[in-house]
N, C-alpha and C positions, 0 to 999 in steps of 0.2 A: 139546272146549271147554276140558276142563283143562288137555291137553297145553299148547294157545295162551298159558293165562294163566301155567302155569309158564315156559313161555322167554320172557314177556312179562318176567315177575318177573326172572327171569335177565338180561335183555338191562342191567331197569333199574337190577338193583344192580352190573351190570357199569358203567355207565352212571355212577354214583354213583363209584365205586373210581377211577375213568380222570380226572375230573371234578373229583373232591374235594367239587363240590358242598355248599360251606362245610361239611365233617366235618372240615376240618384248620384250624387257626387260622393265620392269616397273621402271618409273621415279622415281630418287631419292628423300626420303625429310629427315624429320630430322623433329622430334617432341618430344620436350625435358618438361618433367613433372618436374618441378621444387618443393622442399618444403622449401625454405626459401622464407616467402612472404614479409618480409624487402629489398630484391633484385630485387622482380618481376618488377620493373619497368626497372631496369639493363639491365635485361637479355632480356626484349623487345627489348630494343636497340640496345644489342647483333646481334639478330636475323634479325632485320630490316638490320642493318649494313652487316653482313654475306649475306644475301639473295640480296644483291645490289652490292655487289663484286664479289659473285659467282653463280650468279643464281639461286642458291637450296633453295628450302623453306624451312624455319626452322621454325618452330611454337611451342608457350611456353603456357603452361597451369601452373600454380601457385596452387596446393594444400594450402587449408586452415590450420593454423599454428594448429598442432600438429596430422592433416588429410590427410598426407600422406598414409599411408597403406590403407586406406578407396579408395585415390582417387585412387591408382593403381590397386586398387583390377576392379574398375567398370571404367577405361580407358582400361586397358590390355585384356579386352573380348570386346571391341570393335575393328572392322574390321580395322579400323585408329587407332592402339592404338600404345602409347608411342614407340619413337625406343631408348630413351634414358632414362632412368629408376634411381632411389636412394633407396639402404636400406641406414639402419643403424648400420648395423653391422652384425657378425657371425651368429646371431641368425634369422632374418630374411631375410639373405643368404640362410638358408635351407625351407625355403616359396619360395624362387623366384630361386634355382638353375635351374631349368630347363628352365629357360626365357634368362641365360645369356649369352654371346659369350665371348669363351674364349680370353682373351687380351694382353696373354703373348707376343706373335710374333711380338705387335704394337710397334710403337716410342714412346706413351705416356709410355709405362709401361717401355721403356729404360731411358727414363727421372727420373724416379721416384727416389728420393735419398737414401730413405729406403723403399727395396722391399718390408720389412719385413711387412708394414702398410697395403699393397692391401689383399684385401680377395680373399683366393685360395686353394685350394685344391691339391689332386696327381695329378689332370686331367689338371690344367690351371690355371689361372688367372681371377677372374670373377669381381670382384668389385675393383673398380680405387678410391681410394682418392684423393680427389681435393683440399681438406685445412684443415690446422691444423688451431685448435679454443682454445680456452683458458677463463673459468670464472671463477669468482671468485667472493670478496665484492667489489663493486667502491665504492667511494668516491669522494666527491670534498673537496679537498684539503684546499679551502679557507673557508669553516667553519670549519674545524678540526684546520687551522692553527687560526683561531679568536679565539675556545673555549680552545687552550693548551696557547694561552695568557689571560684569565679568571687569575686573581689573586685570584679571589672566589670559582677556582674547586677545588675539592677535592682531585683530582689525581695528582703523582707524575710526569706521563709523559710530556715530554714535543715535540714529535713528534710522527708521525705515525709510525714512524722505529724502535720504543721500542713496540709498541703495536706487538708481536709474540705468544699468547697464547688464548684463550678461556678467559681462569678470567681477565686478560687483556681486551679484546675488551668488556666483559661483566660488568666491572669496569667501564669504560670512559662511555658506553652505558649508564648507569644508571645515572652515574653524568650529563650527556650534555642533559640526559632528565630532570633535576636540572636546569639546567641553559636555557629551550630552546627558551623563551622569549628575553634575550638577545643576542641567536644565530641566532632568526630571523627565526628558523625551528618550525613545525607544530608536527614533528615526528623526530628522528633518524633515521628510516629505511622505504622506500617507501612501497605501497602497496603489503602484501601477495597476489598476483593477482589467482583467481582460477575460472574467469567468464569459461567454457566451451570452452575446446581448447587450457587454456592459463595456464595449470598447470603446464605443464614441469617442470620449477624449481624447483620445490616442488617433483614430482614425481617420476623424474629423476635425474635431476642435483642435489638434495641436498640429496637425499637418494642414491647416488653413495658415499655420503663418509664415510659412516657404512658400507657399502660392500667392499669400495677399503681398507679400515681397518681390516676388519675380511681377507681380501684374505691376506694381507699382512703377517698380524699375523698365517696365517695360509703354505704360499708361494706358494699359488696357483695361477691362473688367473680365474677361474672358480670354480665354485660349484654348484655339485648337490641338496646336502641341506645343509639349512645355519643355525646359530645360533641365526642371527643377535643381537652378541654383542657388538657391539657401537648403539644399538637404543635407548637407553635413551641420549649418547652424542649426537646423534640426536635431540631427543626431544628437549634438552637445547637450542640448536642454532635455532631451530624451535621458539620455543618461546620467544626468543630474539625479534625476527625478527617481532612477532605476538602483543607482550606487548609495546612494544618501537617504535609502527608505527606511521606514521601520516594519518593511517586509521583504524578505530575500526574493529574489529575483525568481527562485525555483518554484515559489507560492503564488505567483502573480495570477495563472490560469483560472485559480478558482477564487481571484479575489472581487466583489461585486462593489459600485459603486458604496452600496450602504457601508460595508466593511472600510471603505477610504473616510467616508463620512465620519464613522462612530472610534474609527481613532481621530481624527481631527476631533473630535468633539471630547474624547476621554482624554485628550492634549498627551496621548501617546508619540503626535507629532506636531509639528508649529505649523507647516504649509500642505496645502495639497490644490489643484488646480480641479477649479470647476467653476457653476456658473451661481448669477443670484439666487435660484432655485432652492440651491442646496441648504442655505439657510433651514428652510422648513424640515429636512431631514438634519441638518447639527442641534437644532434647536428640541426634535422629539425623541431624542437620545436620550435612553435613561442615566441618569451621572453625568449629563454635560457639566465640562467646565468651562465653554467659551462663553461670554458676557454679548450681550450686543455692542456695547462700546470698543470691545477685543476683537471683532471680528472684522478684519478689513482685508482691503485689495491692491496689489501688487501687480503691473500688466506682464505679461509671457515674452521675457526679454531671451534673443536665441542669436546674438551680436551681430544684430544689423547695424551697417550705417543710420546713424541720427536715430537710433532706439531710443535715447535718452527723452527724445520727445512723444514717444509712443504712449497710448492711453491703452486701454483695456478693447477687447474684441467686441466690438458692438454691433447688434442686428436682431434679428430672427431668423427663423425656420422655421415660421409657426403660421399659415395660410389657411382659412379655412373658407370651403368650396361648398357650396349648394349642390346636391345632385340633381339632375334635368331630369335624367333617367325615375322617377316617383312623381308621382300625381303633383298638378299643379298646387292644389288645396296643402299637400304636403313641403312642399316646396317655401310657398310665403310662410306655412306658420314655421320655418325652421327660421326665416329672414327675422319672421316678428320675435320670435325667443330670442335671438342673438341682439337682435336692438334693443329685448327689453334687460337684457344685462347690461348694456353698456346703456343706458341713458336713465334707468327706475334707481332709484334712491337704494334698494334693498339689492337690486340689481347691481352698481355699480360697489354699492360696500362688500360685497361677494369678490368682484373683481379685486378690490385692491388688499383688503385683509386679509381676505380666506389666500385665493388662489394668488394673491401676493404681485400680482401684475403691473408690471410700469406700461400705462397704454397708451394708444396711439390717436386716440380719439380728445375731439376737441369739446366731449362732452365733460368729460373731467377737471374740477379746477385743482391747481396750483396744490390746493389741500389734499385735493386726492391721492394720497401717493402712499405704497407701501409702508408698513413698519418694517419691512424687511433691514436690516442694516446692508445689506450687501447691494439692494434692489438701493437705494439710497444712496449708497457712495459711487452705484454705474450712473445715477441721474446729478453727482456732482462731476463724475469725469468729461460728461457728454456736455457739461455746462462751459467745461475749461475749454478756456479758447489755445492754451499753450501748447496742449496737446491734439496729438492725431490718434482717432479712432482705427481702430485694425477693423476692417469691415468682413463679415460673415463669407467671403468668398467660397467655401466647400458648398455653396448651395450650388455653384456652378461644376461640382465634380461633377465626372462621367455620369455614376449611376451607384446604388448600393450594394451591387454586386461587388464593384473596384474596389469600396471600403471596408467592405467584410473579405478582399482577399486580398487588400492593402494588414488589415490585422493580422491577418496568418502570417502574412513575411515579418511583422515587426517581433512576435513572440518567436516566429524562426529565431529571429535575429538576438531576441533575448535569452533563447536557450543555447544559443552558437552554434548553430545549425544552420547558419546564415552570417556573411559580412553584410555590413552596410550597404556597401554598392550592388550586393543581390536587391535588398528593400528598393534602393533608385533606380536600377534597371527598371524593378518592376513598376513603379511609382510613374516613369517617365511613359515606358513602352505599352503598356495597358492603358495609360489615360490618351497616349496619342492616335493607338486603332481604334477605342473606341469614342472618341470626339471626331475620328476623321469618317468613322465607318468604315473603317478598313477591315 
C-alpha cells in the first residue's frame, strides 16, 4: 500500500512540475483598447517604445470611431481580453462595474488635480481621466478677417469678438453666404457628416447643449425624465449648420468627419464644429491652408438666455479602467505603463505633442501644454473667469443605443421624412423609459 501511495505522490508532483498548476506566476502584458482612432498611430508607438524599455508587452487595438462599446463588449469575453479598458462616463460605469480595479491606493489617482473628475463610488475609484477636451465652432480666422473687411456686407461687425449670440452668428452666416464667391468659400459651415460611425457631433456633442440648458435651468446634473426645452434652440443651430453648408443636405449620409475636416482645412469653408482633436487631422491635410494662428473657437451659441457669457463645452469622456477580470501581475503592469506616461520625461512628451493632450495630472508643469492651437485657446477659455463652461452632460445620456437612434430621427428629419417634433418625441420619450426603466 505504501509502495502505491509513493508513485502516487510521485506521479502527482510529477504532474504539478509539467502543469505548473498555478506554481509559476503568469507573465505580465498590457493590452490597451484604445477608442480615439486619430491617435492610433500614437499610441503604437507608445507601446513599441514602452515594450523596448521595459520588456512588457503592450499591445493596442484601436476601436472604430464611435465602436467602442461594441468593441469591448466582443474583446472582454475573450481569454486575451483588454487589461486596460475606456467608458465614457457614469452611465456606462454601471455596464462595466464589475470589470474594474479599484484605483484609489495608486500614484495616478494621487496625481490627479481634481479628484472630483475620476468615476467612484462608496467602494473606490474605478475610472481615471486622462484629458480634458474642449469643442466648440472653429473657424479660420483669415476668411472671417477677409469678409469683416467686405465693404459690401451687411453687418455691422467688425470682428469675431462681437459675434456672442445665436442671431449674431446666424446674421454674419447669412451675409458671407451673400458674399461667398468673393470669400472664395463653397459653404460657411463644412459637412453635417452622418456616414455610420461618424454622427457623434450631431448626436452627442450638439444635443448636450438642450440638456446642459434644461439641467441648468433646472440645477440638477442628471435627469430621470426631461422636457427637452431648448430643442427647438436646438433645431435652429441644427439648421444653420445644415442650410449654410458647402455640402447639400442629400450628401450628408456618406459624409465622414475626415471629409468635414479636409474642407475646413482646403478653406472650402470658414466653420465647422468639433473638438481640439481635430487639429491633428486639419493640420495632416494635404494643401492645408489653415495657419495655427487662423485657427480659432467660437462657443455653440443655440439662443439661450445669457449665452453671451457661454464658454465652449468643456469635459471628457475619456475614463480609463483596469480590468480585474486578468491576472494580478497583469493588472499593476497596465497601472505601471499608464503612470510611466504620465509622469517619465519621454512619457509625458508623448502625451502633450504626439497625442496632443490637455491633462489632468499634477505631474505636468505649466510648460507642458499642447502646441495644439485649439487645445490652447480650450486652456485659455477654461482660464476666463467671465465665462461659463458648457459641461459634457451627454455622459449622463441613457445609453448608446438612444444616440445611434437619436441619429436616425435627425437624418429622418434631414431628409423630410420627419418634422421636428418627431426628433422631440423621440428625444424626450425614449430617454424618459429608459432612465425610468420603464
Amino acid at each position: 500500500m505504501k509502495k502505491y501511495s509513493k508513485l502516487f505522490i510521485a506521479f502527482f508532483l510529477c504532474f504539478l512540475m509539467l502543469t505548473g498548476c498555478n506554481t509559476s506566476k503568469e507573465e505580465a502584458k498590457v493590452y490597451y483598447l484604445n477608442f480615439k482612432p486619430e491617435v492610433a498611430d500614437v499610441w503604437e508607438e507608445i507601446a513599441e517604445l514602452y515594450t523596448q524599455e521595459t520588456g512588457v508587452e503592450v499591445k493596442i487595438l484601436t476601436a472604430p470611431s464611435n465602436g467602442n462599446a461594441q468593441a469591448l463588449k466582443a474583446e472582454i469575453a475573450k481569454r486575451d481580453a483588454p487589461t486596460i479598458f475606456q467608458i465614457n462616463g457614469p452611465v456606462e460605469f454601471e455596464d462595466w462595474k464589475n470589470y474594474c480595479v479599484d484605483l484609489s491606493d495608486t500614484e495616478l489617482y494621487s496625481w490627479l488635480k481634481d479628484k472630483s473628475m475620476a468615476i467612484s463610488d462608496e467602494t473606490g475609484v474605478y475610472g481615471m481621466p486622462y484629458v480634458v477636451e474642449g469643442y466648440g465652432i472653429i473657424y479660420n480666422d483669415a476668411i472671417m478677417q477677409k469678409y469683416f473687411s467686405l465693404a459690401s456686407r451687411s453687418t455691422k461687425y467688425k470682428s469675431m469678438d462681437e459675434i456672442n449670440t445665436y442671431a449674431k452668428l446666424e446674421e454674419v452666416v447669412k451675409d458671407m453666404t451673400e458674399h461667398k464667391n468673393e470669400l472664395g468659400i463653397q459653404g460657411v459651415f463644412g459637412s453635417t457628416s452622418f456616414f455610420k460611425g461618424e454622427d457623434w457631433r450631431w448626436q452627442t456633442h450638439l444635443t448636450n447643449l438642450p440638456i446642459y440648458y434644461e439641467y441648468k435651468d433646472k440645477g440638477v446634473n442628471d435627469l430621470e425624465t426631461i422636457d427637452f426645452s431648448y430643442g427647438n434652440n436646438m433645431k435652429k443651430i441644427f439648421d444653420l449648420y445644415l442650410d449654410y453648408s458647402c455640402t447639400p443636405k442629400s450628401e450628408v449620409k456618406k459624409k465622414t468627419v475626415n471629409d468635414s475636416m479636409e474642407e475646413f482645412a482646403l478653406g472650402k469653408c470658414a466653420m465647422v464644429q468639433n473638438g481640439n482633436w481635430a487639429w491633428t487631422q486639419i493640420a495632416s491635410v494635404s494643401g492645408n491652408t489653415v495657419t495655427e494662428d487662423n485657427c480659432k473657437y467660437l462657443p455653440i451659441y443655440i439662443g439661450a438666455k445669457g449665452e453671451e457669457n457661454q464658454g465652449l463645452c468643456i469635459g471628457t469622456e475619456c475614463y480609463m479602467c483596469i480590468n480585474n477580470m486578468v491576472s494580478e501581475e497583469s493588472q499593476q503592469a497596465s497601472i505601471d505603463f499608464i503612470e510611466w506616461l504620465y509622469s517619465s520625461d519621454i512619457g509625458k512628451d508623448y502625451v502633450t505633442n504626439k497625442l496632443q493632450f490637455i491633462t489632468v495630472f499634477n505631474t505636468f508643469s505649466d510648460e507642458e501644454t499642447p502646441s495644439n492651437p485649439l487645445a490652447r485657446q480650450v486652456s485659455q477659455y477654461v482660464s476666463d473667469e467671465s465665462l461659463s463652461s458648457v459641461s459634457w452632460n451627454f455622459t449622463t445620456f441613457p445609453s448608446q443605443g438612444y444616440k445611434d437612434k437619436l441619429s436616425e430621427h435627425l437624418l429622418m428629419y434631414i431628409n423630410g421624412e420627419m418634422d421636428w417634433s418627431g426628433v422631440s418625441k423621440y428625444v424626450v420619450d425614449q430617454w424618459n423609459a429608459e432612465k425610468s426603466g420603464k
